[in-house]
C-alpha positions in Angstrom: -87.5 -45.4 48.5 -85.0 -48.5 49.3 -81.9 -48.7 48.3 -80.3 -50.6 45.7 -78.4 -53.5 46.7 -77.1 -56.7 45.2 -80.1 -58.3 46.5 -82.9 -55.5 45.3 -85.1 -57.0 42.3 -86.4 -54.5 39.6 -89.8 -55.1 38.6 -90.8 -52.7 36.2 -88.6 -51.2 33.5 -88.3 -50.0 30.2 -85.4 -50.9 27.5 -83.7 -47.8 26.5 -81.1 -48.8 23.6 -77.8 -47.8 23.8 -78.4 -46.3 19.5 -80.1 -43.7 21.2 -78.0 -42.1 23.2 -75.8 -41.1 20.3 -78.5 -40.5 18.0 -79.4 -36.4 16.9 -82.8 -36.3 18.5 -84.5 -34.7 21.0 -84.4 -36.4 24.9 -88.4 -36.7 24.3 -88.1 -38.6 21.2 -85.6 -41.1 22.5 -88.1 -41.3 25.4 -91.0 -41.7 23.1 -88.9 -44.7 20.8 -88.5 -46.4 24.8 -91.8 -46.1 25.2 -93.2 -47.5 21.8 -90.5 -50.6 22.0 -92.3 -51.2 25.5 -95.2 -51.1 23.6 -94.4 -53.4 20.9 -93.9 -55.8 23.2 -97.0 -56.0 24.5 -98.4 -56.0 20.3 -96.0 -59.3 20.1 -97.8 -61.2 22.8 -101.2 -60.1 21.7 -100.2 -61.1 18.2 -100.5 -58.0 16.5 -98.2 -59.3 13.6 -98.0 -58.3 10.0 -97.7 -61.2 7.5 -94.0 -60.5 7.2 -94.0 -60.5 10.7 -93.3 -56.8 11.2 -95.0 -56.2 14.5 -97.4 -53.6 14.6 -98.6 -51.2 17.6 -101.0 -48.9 18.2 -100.2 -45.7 20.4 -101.8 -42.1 19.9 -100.5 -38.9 20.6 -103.0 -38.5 23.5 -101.6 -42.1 25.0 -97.5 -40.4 24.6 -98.2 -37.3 26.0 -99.6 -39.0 28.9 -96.9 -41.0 29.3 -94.5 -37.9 28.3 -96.5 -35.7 30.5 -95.5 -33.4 27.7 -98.0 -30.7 25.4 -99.5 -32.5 22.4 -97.2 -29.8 20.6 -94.0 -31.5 22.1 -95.2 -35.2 21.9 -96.3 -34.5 18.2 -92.8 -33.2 17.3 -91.2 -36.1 19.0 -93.4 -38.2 16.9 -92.0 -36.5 13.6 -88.5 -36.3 14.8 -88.7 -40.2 14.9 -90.2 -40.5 11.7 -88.0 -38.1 9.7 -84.9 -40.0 10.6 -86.5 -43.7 10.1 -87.4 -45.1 13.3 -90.7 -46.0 13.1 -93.3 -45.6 10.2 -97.4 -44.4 10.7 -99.8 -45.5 8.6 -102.9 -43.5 8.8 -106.4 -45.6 8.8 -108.6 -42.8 8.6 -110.8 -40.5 11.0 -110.5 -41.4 14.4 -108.9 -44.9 14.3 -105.4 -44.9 15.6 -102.2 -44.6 13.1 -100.7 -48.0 13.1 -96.9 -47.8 13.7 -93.9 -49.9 12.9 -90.7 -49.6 14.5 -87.4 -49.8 12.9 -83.7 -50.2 14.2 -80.4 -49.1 12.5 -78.2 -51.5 11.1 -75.0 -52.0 12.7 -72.5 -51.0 10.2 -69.9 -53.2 12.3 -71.9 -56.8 11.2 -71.7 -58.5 7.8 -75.1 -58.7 5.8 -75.2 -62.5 7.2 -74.6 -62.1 10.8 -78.5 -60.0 10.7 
């Protein structure tokens, strides 16, 4: 450990939104919704890109609950939490090929239809 100083450079993170924090969902979930935005980020830059340019990702249960270090019964319901209120969408593609997933944000109620 070092400390953290004006100087100290942070060179791996992950983008939490602020949305989250006051969202009704379960700490894993919002942890989960972290970790698939990191993830969609890497899907951009491979060019994993729908035709209306939604970007598309591919993570499993087995890949969040390593990342979670949580039981597949945990990471499964964080999975659900985040579907059930909108965030992202799965798309089954059959046995044993990955669900492909979407994510979505809320709208700001605070900007005009034109400022999006």
């Amino acid at each position: 450990m070092i400390p953290y100083k004006t100087d100290t450079e942070i060179s791996s993170y992950i983008i939490f939104p602020r949305f989250l924090i006051s969202l009704d969902l379960s700490n894993d979930a919002k942890v989960l919704y972290a970790l698939l935005l990191d993830r969609a980020g890497i899907s951009k830059k491979k060019g994993y890109i729908e035709a209306d340019g939604t970007i598309r990702l591919y993570f499993t249960v087995e890949d969040a609950k390593t990342k979670l270090r949580r039981s597949r019964q945990v990471t499964t319901r964080a999975f659900h939490e985040l579907e059930s209120c909108g965030l992202i969408v799965r798309r089954k593609q059959g046995l044993g090929r990955p669900a492909i997933i979407t994510l979505n944000l809320p709208v700001d109620k605070r900007r005009g239809a034109n400022d999006r």
